[in-house]
LONUFI-304270 format. One record per residue (C-alpha): chain; x, y, z; residue number from 0. Coordinates in steps of 0.02 Angstrom, whole numbers, plus 50000, padded with zeros to 5 digits. Each point is the difference from the previous one (the first is absolute). Example, Ala and Ser with C-alpha at 12.3 -4.5 7.8 and 13.67 -1.06 7.14 Angstrom:
<site cadena="A" px="50615" py="49775" pz="50390" num="0"/>
<site cadena="A" px="50069" py="50172" pz="49967" num="1"/>
This chain:
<site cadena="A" px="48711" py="50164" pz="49132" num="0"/>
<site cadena="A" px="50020" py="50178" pz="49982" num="1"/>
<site cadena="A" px="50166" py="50081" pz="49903" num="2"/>
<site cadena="A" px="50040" py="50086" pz="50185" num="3"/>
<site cadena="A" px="50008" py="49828" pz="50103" num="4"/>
<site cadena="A" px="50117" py="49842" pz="50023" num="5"/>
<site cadena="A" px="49965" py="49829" pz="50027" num="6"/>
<site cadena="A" px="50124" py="49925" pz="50125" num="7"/>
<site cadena="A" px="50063" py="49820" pz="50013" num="8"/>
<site cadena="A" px="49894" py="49974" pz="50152" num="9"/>
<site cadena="A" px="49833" py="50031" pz="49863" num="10"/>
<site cadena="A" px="49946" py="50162" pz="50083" num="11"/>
<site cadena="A" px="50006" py="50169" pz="49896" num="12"/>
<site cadena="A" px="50080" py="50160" pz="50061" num="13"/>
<site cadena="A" px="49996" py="50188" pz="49933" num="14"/>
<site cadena="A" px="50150" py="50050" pz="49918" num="15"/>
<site cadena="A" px="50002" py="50172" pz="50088" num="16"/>
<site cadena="A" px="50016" py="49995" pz="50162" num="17"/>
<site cadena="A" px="49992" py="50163" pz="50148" num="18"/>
<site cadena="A" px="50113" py="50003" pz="50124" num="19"/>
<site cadena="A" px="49979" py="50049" pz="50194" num="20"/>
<site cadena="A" px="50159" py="50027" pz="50073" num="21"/>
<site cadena="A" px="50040" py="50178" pz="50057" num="22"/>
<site cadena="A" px="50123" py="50106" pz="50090" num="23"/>
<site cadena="A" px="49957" py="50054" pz="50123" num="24"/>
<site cadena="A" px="49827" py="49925" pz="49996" num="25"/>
<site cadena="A" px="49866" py="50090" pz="50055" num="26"/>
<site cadena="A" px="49832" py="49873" pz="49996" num="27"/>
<site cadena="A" px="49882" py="50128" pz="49963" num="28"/>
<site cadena="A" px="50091" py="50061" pz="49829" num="29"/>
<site cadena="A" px="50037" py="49817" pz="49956" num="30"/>
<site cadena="A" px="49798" py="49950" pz="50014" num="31"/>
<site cadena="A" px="49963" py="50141" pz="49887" num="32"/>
<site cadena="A" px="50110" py="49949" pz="49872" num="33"/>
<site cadena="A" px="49939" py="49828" pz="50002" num="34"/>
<site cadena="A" px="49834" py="50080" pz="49974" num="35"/>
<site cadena="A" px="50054" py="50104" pz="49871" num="36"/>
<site cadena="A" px="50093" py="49864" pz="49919" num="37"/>
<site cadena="A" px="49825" py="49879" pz="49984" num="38"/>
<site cadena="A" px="49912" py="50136" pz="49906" num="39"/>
<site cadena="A" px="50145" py="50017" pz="49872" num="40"/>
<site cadena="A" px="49990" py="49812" pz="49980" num="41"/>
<site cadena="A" px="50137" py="49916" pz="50096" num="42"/>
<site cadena="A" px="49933" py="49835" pz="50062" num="43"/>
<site cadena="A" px="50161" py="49922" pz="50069" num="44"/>
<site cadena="A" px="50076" py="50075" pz="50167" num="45"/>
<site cadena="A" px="50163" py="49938" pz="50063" num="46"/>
<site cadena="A" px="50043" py="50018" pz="50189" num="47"/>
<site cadena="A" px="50107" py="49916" pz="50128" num="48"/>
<site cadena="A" px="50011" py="49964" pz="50190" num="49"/>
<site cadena="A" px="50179" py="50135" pz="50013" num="50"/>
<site cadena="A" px="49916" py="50122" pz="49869" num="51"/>
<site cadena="A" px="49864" py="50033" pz="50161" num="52"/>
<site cadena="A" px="49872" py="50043" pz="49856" num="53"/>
<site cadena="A" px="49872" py="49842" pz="50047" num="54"/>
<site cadena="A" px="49893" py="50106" pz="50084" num="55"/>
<site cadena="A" px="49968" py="50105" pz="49889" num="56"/>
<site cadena="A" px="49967" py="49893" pz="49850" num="57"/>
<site cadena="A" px="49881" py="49905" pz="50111" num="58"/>
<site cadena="A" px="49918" py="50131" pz="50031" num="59"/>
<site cadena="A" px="49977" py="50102" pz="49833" num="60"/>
<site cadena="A" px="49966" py="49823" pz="49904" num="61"/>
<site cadena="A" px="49889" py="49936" pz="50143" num="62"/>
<site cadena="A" px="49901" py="50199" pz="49978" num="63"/>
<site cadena="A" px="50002" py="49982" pz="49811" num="64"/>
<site cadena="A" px="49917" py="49822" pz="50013" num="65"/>
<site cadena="A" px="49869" py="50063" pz="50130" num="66"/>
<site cadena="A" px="49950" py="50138" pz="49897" num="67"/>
<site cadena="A" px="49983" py="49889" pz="49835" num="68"/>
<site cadena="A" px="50126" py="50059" pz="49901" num="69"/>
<site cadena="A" px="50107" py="49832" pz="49976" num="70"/>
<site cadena="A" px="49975" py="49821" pz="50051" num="71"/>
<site cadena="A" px="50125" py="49917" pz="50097" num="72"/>
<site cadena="A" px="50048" py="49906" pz="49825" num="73"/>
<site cadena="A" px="50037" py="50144" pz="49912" num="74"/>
<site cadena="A" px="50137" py="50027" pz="50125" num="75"/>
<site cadena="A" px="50169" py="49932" pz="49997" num="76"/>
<site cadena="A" px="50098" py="50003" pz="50157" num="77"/>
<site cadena="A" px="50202" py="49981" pz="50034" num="78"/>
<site cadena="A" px="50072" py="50019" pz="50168" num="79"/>
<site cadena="A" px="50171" py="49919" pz="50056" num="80"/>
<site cadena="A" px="50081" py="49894" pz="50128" num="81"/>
<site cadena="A" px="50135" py="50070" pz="50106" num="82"/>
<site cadena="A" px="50160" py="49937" pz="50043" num="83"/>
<site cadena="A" px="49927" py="50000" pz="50186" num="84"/>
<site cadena="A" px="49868" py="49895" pz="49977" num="85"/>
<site cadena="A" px="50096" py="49856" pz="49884" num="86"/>
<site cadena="A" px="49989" py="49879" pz="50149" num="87"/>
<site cadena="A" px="49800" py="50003" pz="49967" num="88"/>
<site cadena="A" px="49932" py="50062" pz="49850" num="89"/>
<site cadena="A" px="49807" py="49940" pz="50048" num="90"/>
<site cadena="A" px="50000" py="50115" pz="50165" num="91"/>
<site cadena="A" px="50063" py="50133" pz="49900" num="92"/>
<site cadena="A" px="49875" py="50009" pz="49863" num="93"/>
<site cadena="A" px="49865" py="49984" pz="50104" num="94"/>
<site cadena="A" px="50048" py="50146" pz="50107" num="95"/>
<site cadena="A" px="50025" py="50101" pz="49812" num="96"/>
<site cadena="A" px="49837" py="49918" pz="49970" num="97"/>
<site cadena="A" px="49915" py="50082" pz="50150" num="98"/>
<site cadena="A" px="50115" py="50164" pz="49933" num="99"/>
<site cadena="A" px="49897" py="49998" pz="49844" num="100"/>
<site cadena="A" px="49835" py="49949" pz="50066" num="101"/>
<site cadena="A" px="50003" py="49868" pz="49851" num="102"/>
<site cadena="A" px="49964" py="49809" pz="49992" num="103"/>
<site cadena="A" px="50142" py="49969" pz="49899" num="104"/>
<site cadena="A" px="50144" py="50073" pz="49901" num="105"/>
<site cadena="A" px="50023" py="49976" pz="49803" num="106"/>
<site cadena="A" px="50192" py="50011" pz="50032" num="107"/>
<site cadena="A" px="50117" py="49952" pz="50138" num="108"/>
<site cadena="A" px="50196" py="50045" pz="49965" num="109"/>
<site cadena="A" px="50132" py="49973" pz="50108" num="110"/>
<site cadena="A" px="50070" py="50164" pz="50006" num="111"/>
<site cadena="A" px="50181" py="49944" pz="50006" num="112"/>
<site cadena="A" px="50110" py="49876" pz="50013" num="113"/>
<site cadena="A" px="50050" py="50033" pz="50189" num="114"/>
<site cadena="A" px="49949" py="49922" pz="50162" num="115"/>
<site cadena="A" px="49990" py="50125" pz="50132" num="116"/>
<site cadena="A" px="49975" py="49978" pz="50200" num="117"/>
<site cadena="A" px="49818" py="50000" pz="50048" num="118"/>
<site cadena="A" px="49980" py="50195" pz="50048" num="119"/>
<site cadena="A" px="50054" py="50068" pz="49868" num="120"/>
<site cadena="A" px="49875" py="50097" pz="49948" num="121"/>
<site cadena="A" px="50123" py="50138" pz="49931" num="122"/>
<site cadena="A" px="50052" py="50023" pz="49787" num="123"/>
<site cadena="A" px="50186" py="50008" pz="50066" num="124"/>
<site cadena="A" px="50083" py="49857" pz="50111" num="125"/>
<site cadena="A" px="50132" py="50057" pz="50116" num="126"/>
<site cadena="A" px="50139" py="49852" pz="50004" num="127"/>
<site cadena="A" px="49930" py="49883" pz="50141" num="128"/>
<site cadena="A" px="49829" py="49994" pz="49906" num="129"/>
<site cadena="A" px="50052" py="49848" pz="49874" num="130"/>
<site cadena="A" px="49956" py="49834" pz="50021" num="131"/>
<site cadena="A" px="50068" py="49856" pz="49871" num="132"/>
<site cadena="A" px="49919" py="50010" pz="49849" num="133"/>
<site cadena="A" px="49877" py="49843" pz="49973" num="134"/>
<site cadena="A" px="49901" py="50016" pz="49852" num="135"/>
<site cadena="A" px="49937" py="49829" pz="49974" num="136"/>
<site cadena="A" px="49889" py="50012" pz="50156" num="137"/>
<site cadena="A" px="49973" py="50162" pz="49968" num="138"/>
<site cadena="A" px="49900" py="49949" pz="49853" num="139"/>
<site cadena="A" px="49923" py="49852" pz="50078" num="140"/>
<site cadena="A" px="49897" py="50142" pz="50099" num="141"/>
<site cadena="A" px="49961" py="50078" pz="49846" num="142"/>
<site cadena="A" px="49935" py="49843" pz="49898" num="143"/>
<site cadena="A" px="49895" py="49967" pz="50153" num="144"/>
<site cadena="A" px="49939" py="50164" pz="50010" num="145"/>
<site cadena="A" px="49943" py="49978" pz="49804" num="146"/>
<site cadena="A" px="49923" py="49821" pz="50082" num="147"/>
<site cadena="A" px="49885" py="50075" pz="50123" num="148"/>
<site cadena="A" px="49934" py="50124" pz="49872" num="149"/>
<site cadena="A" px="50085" py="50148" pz="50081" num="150"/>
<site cadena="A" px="50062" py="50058" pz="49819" num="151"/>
<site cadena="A" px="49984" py="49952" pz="49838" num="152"/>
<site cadena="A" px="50174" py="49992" pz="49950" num="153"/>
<site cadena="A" px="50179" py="50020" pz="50064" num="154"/>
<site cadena="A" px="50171" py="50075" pz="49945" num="155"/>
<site cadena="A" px="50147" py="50103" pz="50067" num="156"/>
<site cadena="A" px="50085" py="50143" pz="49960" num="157"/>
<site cadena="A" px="50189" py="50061" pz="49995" num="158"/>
<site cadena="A" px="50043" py="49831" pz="49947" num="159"/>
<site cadena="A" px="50128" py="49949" pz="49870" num="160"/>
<site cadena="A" px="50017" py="49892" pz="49866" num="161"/>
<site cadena="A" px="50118" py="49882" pz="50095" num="162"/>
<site cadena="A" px="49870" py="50003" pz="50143" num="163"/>
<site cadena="A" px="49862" py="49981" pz="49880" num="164"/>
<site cadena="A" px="50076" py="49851" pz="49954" num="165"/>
<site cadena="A" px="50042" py="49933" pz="50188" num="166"/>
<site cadena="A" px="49806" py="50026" pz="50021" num="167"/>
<site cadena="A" px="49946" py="49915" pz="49872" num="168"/>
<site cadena="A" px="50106" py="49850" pz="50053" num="169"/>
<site cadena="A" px="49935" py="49979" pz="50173" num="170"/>
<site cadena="A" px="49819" py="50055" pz="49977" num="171"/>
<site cadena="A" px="49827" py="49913" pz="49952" num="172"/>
<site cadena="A" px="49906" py="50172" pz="49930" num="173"/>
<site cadena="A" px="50117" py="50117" pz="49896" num="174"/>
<site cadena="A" px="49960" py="50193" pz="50032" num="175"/>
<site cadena="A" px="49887" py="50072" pz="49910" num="176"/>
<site cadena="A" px="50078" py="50169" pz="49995" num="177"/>
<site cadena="A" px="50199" py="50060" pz="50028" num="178"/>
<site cadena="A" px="49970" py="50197" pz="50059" num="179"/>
<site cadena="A" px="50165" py="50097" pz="49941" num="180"/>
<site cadena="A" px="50084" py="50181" pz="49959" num="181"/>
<site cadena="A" px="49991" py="49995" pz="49824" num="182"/>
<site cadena="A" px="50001" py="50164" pz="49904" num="183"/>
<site cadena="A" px="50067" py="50051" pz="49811" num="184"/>
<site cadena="A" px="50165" py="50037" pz="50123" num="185"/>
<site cadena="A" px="49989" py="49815" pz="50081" num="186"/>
<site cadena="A" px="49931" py="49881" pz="49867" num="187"/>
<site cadena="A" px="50024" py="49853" pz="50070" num="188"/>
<site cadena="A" px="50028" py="49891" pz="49860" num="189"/>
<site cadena="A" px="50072" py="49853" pz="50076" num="190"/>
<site cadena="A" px="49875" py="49997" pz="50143" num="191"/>
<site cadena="A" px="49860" py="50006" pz="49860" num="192"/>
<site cadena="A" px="50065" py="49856" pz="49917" num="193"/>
<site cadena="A" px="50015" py="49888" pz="50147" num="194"/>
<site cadena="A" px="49838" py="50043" pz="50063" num="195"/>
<site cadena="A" px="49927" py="49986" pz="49825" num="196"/>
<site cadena="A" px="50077" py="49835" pz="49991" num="197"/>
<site cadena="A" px="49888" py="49943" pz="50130" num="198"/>
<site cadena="A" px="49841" py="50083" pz="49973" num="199"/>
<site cadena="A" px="50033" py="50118" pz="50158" num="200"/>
<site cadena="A" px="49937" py="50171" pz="49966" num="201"/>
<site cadena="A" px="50112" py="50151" pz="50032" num="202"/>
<site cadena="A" px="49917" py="50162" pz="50079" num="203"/>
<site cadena="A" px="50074" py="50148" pz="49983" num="204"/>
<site cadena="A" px="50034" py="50122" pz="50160" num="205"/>
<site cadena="A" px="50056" py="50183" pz="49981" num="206"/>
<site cadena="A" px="49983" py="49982" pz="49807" num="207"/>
<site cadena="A" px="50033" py="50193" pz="49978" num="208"/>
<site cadena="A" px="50171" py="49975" pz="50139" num="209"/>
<site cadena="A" px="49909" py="50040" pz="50152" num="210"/>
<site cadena="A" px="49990" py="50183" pz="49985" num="211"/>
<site cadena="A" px="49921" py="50095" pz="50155" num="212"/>
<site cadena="A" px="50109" py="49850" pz="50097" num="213"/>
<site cadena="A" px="50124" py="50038" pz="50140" num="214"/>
<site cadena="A" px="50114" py="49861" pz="49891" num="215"/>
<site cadena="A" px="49908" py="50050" pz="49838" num="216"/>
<site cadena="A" px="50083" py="50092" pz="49832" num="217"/>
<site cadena="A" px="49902" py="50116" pz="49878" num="218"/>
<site cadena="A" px="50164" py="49912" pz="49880" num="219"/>
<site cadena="A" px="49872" py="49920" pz="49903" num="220"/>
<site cadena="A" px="49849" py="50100" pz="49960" num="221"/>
<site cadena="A" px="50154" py="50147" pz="49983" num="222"/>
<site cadena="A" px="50090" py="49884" pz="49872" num="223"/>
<site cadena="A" px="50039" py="50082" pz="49837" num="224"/>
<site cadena="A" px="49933" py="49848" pz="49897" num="225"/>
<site cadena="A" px="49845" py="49980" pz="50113" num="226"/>
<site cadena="A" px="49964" py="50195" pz="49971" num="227"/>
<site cadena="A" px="50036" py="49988" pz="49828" num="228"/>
<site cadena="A" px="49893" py="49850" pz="49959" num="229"/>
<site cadena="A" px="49847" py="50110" pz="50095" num="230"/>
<site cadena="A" px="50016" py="50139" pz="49899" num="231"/>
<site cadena="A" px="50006" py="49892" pz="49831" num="232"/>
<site cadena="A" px="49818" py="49925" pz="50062" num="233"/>
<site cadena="A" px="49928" py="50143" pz="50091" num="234"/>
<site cadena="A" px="49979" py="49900" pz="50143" num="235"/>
<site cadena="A" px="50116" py="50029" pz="50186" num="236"/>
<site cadena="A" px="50155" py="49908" pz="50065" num="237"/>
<site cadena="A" px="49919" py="49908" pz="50126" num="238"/>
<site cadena="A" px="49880" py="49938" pz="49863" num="239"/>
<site cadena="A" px="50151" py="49931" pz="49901" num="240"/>
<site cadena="A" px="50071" py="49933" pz="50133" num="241"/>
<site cadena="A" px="49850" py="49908" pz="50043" num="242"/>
<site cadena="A" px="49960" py="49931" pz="49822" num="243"/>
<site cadena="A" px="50187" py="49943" pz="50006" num="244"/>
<site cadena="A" px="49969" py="49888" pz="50166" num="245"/>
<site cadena="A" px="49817" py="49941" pz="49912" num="246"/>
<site cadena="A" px="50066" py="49965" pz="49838" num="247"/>
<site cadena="A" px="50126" py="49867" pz="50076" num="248"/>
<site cadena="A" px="49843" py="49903" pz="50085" num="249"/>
<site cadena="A" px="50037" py="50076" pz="50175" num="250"/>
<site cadena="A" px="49854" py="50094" pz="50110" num="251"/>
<site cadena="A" px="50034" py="50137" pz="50057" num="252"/>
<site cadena="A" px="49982" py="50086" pz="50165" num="253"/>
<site cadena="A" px="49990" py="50208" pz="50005" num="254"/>
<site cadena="A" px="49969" py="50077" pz="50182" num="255"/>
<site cadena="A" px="49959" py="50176" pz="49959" num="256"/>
<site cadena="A" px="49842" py="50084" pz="50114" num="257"/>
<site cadena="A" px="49985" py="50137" pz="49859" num="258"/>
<site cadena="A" px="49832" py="49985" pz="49912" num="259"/>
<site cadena="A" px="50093" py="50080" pz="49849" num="260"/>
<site cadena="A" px="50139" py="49871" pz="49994" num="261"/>
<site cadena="A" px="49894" py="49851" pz="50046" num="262"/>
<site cadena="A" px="49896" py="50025" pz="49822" num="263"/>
<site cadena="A" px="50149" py="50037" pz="49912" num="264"/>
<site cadena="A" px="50098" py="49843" pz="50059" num="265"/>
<site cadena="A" px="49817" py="49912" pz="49953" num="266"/>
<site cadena="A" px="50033" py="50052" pz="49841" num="267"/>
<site cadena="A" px="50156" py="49944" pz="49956" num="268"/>
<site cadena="A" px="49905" py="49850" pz="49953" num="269"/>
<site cadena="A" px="49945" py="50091" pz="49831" num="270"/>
<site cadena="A" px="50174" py="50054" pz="49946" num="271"/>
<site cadena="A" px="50099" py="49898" pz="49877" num="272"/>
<site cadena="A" px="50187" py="49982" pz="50002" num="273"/>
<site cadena="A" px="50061" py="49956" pz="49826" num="274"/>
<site cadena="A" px="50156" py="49895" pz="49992" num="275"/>
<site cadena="A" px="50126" py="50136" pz="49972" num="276"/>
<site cadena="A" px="49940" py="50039" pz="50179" num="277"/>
<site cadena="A" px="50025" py="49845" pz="50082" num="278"/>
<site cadena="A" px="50169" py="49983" pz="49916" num="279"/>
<site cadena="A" px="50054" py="50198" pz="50061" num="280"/>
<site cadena="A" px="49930" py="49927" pz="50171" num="281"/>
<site cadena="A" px="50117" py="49852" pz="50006" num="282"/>
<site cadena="A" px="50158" py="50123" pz="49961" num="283"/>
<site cadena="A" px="49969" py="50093" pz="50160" num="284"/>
<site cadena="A" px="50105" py="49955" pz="50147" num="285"/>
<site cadena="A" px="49943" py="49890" pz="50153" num="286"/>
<site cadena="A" px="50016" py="50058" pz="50169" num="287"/>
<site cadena="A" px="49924" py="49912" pz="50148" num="288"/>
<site cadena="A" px="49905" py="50119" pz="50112" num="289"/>
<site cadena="A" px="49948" py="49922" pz="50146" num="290"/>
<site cadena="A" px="50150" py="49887" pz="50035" num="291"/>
<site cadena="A" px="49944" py="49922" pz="50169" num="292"/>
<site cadena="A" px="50163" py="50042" pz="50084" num="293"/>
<site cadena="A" px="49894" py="50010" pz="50169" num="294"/>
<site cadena="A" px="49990" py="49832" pz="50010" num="295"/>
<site cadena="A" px="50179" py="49959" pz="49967" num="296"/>
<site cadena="A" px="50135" py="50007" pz="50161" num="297"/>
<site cadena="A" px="50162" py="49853" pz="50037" num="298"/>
<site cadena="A" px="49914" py="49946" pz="50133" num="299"/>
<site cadena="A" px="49858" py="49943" pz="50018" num="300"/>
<site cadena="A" px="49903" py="50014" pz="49830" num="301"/>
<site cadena="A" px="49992" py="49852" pz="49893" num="302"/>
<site cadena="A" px="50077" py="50132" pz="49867" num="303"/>
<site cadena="A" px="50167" py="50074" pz="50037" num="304"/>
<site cadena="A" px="50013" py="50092" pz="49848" num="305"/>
<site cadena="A" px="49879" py="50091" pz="49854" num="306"/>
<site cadena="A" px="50052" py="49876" pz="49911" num="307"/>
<site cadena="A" px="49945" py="49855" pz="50090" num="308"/>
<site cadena="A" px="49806" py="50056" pz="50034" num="309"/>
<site cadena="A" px="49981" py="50017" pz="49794" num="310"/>
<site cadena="A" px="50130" py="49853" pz="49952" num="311"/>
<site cadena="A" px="50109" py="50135" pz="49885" num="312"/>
<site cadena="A" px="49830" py="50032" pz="49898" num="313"/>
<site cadena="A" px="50063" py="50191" pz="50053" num="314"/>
């Protein structure tokens, strides 16, 4: 197994570096080039989702690459997500990302959070009357029978915490394969890393640099004084540091720049070497949550009333 790859508990192997397809605003044409773009660089894992509107696209440029002989549909790894609209049936909703994607089958299946939502929801923020009560167990049923009719070859969620990690665990058959979380030198997620270690769940890592270029993002980490510093030392750029940092713990990572230039040089993070006295200046730095979630949080009608609540105080 290469150096650049993980084997998850479900057996299957996944590249550590993953290239992200969400966008604002998203423009299908730009996004298809990028994807493109990103294949010749070397990216082999492509993570999408239903609310990200970006299906279509990496059907299409993966479908065009695999036409034209440059990959094999093996070579590919392929995330997309479940919404919170479509937790009442997970099989209808993967096939319709399946017909998205033009694919057979997915590598990776996540639900995307840990909120139910009404049926036509097919919008990134609920308004108030849009929750329904929050039912993961069944939730989950659809997604272990999705993973039984050969739909994908392994499950997981994202946005989850430790405590429901554990509340998973307790009332499933398959574990995840994969837990799908901010996690950046600024949000380390140490305690979420040891639970998930704990039970062989793997823990991706989404907007690994703080989700610069993002509406919600922060340039706070690749601006950091001991993220600059540390580049400087090795020659290398903050965004490589900050991706070594995520690596180093055992977490993939997944960029999402469509900038040739920054696609080989988060590719290459892969070469740098952080020496301890760099992990332990990484560890001083302060932790700040970035994207907090607070759009799915009301006293209403969410499950979550508070902040606190949809992470269990891991904030």
């Amino acid at each position: 197994m290469k150096s650049n790859q993980i084997r998850l508990n479900c057996g299957i192997t996944m590249p550590l570096m993953a290239f992200g397809t969400y966008s604002y605003p998203y423009n299908r044409k730009t996004t298809e080039l990028a994807i493109l773009n990103a294949l010749k660089v070397g990216y082999r894992h492509f993570d999408t989702a239903k609310i990200y509107g970006s299906e279509e696209a990496v059907g299409s440029s993966l479908n065009k690459a695999m036409k034209e002989g440059i990959i094999e549909r093996e070579d590919i790894f392929l995330t997309s997500k479940l919404w919170g609209s479509d937790h009442h049936d997970p099989v209808s909703a993967l096939k319709q990302t399946l017909r998205n994607v033009r694919m057979e089958y997915l590598d990776m299946y996540l639900v995307h959070w840990p909120v139910k939502l009404k049926p036509w929801v097919n919008y990134p923020v609920p308004n108030e009357e849009d929750f329904e009560k929050l039912d993961i167990e069944s939730a989950w049923i659809g997604m272990q029978k999705c993973l039984e009719m050969g739909l994908c070859r392994c499950i997981g969620v994202s946005n989850f915490s430790s405590t429901k990690i554990e509340k998973l665990l307790d009332i499933s058959s398959t574990p995840p394969g994969v837990n799908q979380v901010e996690m950046h030198p600024m949000w380390k997620q140490g305690k979420l890393r040891e639970t998930c270690g704990a039970h062989g769940i793997h823990v991706s890592a989404y907007s690994p640099l703080g989700g610069p270029g993002n509406a919600w993002g922060s340039t706070a980490v690749v601006d950091h004084p001991t993220i600059q510093s540390i580049a400087s030392k090795h020659n290398s750029t903050p965004a490589q540091v900050a991706l070594r940092w995520g690596l180093s713990k055992g977490s993939s990572v997944i960029v999402k720049s469509f900038n040739e230039e920054r696609m080989n040089e988060n590719m290459a993070s892969f070469e740098l070497n952080l020496e301890e006295e760099d992990m332990f200046e990484i560890e001083k730095m302060e932790e700040k949550k970035i994207m907090r979630g607070e759009f799915l949080v009301n006293q209403t009608t969410s499950p979550f009333r508070t902040i606190q609540q949809l992470w269990d105080d891991e904030i």
